[in-house]
FITI-805533 format. One record per residue (C-alpha): residue number from 1; residue in three letters; x, y, z. Coordinates in nm, 4 decimals, always signed. Example, Ala and Ser with C-alpha at 12.3 -4.5 7.8 and 13.67 -1.06 7.14 Angstrom:
// FITI-805533
- 1, ALA, +1.2300, -0.4500, +0.7800
- 2, SER, +1.3670, -0.1060, +0.7140
This chain:
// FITI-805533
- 1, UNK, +1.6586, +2.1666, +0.5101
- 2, UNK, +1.8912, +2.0741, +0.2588
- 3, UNK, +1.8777, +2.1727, -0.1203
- 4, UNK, +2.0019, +1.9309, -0.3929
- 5, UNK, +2.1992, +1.9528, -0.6351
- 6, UNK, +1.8541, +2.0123, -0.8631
- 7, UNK, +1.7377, +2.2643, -0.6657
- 8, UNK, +1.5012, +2.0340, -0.5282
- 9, UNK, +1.4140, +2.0959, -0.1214
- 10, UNK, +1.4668, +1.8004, +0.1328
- 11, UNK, +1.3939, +1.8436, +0.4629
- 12, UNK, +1.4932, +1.5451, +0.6640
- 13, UNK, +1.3265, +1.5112, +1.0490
- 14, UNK, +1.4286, +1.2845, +1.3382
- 15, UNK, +1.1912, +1.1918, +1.5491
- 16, UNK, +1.3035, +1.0466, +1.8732
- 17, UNK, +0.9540, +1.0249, +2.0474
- 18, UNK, +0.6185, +0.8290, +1.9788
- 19, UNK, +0.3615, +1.0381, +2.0790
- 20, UNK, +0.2348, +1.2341, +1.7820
- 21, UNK, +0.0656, +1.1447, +1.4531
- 22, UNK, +0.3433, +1.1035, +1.2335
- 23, UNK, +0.1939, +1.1145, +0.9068
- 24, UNK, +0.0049, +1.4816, +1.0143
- 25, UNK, +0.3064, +1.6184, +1.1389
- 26, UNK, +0.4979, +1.5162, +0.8148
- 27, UNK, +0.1980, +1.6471, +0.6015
- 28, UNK, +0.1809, +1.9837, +0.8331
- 29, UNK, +0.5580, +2.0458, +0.7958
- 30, UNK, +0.5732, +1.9837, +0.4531
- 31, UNK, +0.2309, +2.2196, +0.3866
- 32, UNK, +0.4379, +2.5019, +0.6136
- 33, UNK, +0.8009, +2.4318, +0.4061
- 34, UNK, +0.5913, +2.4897, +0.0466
- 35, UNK, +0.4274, +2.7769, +0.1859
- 36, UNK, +0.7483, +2.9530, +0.3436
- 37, UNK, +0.9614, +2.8847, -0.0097
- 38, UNK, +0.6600, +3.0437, -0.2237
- 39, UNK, +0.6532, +3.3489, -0.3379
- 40, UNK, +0.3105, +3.5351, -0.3820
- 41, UNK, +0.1989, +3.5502, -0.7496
- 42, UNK, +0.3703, +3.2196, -0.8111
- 43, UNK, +0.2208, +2.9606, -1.0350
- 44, UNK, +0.1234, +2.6199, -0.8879
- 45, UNK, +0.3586, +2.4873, -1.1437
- 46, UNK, +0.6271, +2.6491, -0.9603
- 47, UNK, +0.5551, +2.5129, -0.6289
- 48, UNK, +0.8521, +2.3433, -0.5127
- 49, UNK, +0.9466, +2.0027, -0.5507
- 50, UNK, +0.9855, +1.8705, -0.1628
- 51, UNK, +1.1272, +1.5467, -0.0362
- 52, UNK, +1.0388, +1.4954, +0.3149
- 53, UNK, +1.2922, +1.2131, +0.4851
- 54, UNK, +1.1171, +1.1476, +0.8432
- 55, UNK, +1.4103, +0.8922, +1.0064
- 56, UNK, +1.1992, +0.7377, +1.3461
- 57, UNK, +1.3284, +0.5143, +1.5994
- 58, UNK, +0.9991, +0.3651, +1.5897
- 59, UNK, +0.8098, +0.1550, +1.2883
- 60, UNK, +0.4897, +0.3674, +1.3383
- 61, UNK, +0.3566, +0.2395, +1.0417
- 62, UNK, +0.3878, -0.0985, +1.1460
- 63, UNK, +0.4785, -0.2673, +0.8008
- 64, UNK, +0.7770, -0.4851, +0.9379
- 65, UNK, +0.9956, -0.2316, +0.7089
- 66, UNK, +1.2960, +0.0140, +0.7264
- 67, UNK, +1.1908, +0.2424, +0.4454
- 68, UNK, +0.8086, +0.3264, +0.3082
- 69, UNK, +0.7609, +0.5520, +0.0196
- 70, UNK, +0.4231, +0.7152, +0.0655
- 71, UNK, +0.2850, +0.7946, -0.2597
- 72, UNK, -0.0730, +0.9737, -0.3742
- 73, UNK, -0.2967, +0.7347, -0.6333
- 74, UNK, -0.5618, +0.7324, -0.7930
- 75, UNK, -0.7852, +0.4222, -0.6093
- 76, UNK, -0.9949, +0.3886, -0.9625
- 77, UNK, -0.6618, +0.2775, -1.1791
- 78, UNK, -0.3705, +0.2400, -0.9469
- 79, UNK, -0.1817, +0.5162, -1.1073
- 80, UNK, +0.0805, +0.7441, -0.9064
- 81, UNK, -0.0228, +1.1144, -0.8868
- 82, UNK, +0.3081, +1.2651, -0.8840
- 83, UNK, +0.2266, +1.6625, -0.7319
- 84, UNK, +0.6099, +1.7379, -0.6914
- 85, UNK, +0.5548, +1.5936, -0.3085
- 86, UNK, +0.7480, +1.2669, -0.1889
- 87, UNK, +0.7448, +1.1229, +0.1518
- 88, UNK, +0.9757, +0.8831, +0.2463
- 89, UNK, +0.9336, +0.7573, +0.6127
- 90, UNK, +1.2214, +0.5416, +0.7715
- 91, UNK, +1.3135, +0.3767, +1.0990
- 92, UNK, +1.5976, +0.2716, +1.2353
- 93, UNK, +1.4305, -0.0569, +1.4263
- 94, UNK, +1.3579, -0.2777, +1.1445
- 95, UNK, +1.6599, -0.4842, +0.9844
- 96, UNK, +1.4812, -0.6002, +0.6938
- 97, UNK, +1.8137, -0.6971, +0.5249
- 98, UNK, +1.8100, -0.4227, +0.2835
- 99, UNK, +2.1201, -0.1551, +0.3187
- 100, UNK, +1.9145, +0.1444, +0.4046
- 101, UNK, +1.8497, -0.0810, +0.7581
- 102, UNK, +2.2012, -0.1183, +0.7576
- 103, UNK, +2.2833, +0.2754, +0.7063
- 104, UNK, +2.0151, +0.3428, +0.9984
- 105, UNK, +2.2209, +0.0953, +1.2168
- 106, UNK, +2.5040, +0.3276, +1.1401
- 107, UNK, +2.3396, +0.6307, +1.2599
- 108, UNK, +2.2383, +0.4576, +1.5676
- 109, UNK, +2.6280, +0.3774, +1.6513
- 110, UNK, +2.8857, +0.6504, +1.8215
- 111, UNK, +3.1294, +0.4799, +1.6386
- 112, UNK, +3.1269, +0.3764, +1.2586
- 113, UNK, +3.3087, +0.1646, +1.0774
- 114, UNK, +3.1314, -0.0039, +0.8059
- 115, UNK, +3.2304, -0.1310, +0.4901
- 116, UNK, +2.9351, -0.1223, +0.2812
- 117, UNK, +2.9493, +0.2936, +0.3636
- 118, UNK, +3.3162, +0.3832, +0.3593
- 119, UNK, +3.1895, +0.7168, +0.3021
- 120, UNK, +3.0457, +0.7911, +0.6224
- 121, UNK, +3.2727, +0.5774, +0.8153
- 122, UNK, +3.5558, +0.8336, +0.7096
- 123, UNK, +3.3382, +1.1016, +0.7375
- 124, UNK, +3.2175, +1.0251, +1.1148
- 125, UNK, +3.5439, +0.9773, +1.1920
- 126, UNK, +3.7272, +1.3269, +1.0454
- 127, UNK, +3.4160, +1.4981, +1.1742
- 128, UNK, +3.5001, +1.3649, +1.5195
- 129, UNK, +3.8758, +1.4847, +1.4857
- 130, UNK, +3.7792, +1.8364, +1.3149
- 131, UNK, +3.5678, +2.1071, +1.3883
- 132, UNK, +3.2992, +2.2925, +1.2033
- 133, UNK, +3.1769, +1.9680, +1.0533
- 134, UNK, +2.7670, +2.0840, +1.0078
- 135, UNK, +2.8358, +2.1716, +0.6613
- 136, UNK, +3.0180, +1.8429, +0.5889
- 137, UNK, +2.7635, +1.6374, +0.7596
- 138, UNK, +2.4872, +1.8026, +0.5259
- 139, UNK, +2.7605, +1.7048, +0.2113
- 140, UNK, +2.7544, +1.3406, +0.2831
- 141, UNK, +2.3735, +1.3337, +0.3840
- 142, UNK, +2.3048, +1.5249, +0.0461
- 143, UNK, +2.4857, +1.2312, -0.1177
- 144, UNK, +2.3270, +0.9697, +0.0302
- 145, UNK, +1.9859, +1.0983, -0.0291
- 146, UNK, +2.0346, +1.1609, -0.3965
- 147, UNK, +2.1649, +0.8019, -0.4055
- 148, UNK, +1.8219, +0.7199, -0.2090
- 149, UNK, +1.6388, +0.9378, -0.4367
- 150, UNK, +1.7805, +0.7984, -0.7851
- 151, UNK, +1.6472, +0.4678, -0.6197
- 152, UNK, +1.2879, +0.5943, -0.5410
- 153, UNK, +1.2433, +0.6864, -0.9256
- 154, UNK, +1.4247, +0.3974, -1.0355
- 155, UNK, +1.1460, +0.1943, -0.8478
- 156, UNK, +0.8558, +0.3983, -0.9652
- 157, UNK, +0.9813, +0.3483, -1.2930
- 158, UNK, +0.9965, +0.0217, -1.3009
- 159, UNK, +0.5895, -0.0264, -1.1933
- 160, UNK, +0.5155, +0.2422, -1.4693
- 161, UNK, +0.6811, +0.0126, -1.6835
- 162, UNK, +0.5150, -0.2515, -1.5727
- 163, UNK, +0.1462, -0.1065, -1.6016
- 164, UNK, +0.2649, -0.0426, -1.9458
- 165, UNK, +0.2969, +0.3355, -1.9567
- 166, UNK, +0.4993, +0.4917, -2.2353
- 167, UNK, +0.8434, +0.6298, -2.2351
- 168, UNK, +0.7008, +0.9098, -2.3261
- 169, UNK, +0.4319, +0.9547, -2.0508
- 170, UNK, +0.7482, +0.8417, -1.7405
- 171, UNK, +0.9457, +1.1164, -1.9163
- 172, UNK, +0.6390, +1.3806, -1.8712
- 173, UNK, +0.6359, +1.3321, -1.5079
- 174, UNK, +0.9759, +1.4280, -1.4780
- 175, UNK, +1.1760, +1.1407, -1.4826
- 176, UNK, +1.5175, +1.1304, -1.6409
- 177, UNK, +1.6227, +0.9387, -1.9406
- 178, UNK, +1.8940, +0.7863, -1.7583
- 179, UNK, +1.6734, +0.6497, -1.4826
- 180, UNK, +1.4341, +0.5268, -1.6902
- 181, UNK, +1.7320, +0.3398, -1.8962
- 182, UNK, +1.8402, +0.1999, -1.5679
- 183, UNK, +1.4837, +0.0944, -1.4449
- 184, UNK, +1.4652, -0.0988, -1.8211
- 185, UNK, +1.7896, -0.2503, -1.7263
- 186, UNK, +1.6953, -0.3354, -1.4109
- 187, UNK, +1.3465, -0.5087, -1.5119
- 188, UNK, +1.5081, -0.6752, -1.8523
- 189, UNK, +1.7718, -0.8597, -1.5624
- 190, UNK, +1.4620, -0.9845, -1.3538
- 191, UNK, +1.3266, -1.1866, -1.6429
């Protein structure tokens, strides 16, 4: 389990082996992660805000894609339900072009020398030359999931936007100004 830089709680899973229900045992370890970082007489507006990261070497979802976003809404209106709960599933099988399938391909590698992630190619490599590395492995995952996580909002944003929401109503859910900036940005360059 790692904790942002927000306080926020990601746990991240690898799951080697295809013979579970994945989307149960993500929902069961997320129910058991809220439960163990509660505190009896909290609110439920203090229930913490989880990010569960479930890397596969499998596409069990079958959607010919490296990363899925699993979000709750409402069937009636199409709107996302947002109750401090993300689930992000990922697999390291599909190269859909996009440069998380290219990070996965990374982690699949002994060796890693990319480019596009100068970051972890250094870091793979000192960690191989050093001891005690745990802690700076969890650094430069930390980063990259923030990075992954800025993107995720960015993304929601940008269908808010699109349905028309207000500023205002993004902003409620807990969105940050300069995400939603960027997810204007980012829509204004598509048209």
């Amino acid at each position: 389990m790692c904790i942002l830089g927000d306080g926020t709680r990601c746990n991240i899973e690898v799951q080697r082996s295809d013979n579970d229900d994945h989307l149960k045992r993500a929902r069961f370890n997320a129910s058991s992660i809220t439960v163990k970082e509660s505190n009896t007489g909290d609110t439920f507006h203090d229930v913490v805000e989880l990010y569960i990261v479930y890397i596969s070497e499998f596409d069990f979802l079958k959607g010919g894609k490296t990363i899925y976003h699993v979000d709750k809404v409402i069937r009636e209106n199409g709107k996302v339900v947002d109750d401090g709960l993300h689930e992000i599933f990922v697999n390291t099988v599909v190269n859909d072009g996009t440069d998380i399938a290219d990070l996965m391909a990374c982690f699949m590698k002994k060796e890693v020398h990319d480019p596009k992630f100068p970051a972890l190619s250094s870091e793979v490599t000192r960690l191989k030359a050093t001891e005690g590395g745990a802690r700076a492995v969890c650094e430069v995952i930390e980063r990259y999931v923030d990075e992954a996580l800025k993107i995720e909002h960015i993304e929601k944003i940008k269908k808010m936007i699109s349905k028309n929401y207000s500023k205002g109503d993004i902003l409620e859910l807990g969105y940050t100004e300069d995400e939603y900036s960027e997810a204007e940005s980012q829509l204004v360059q598509m048209t």
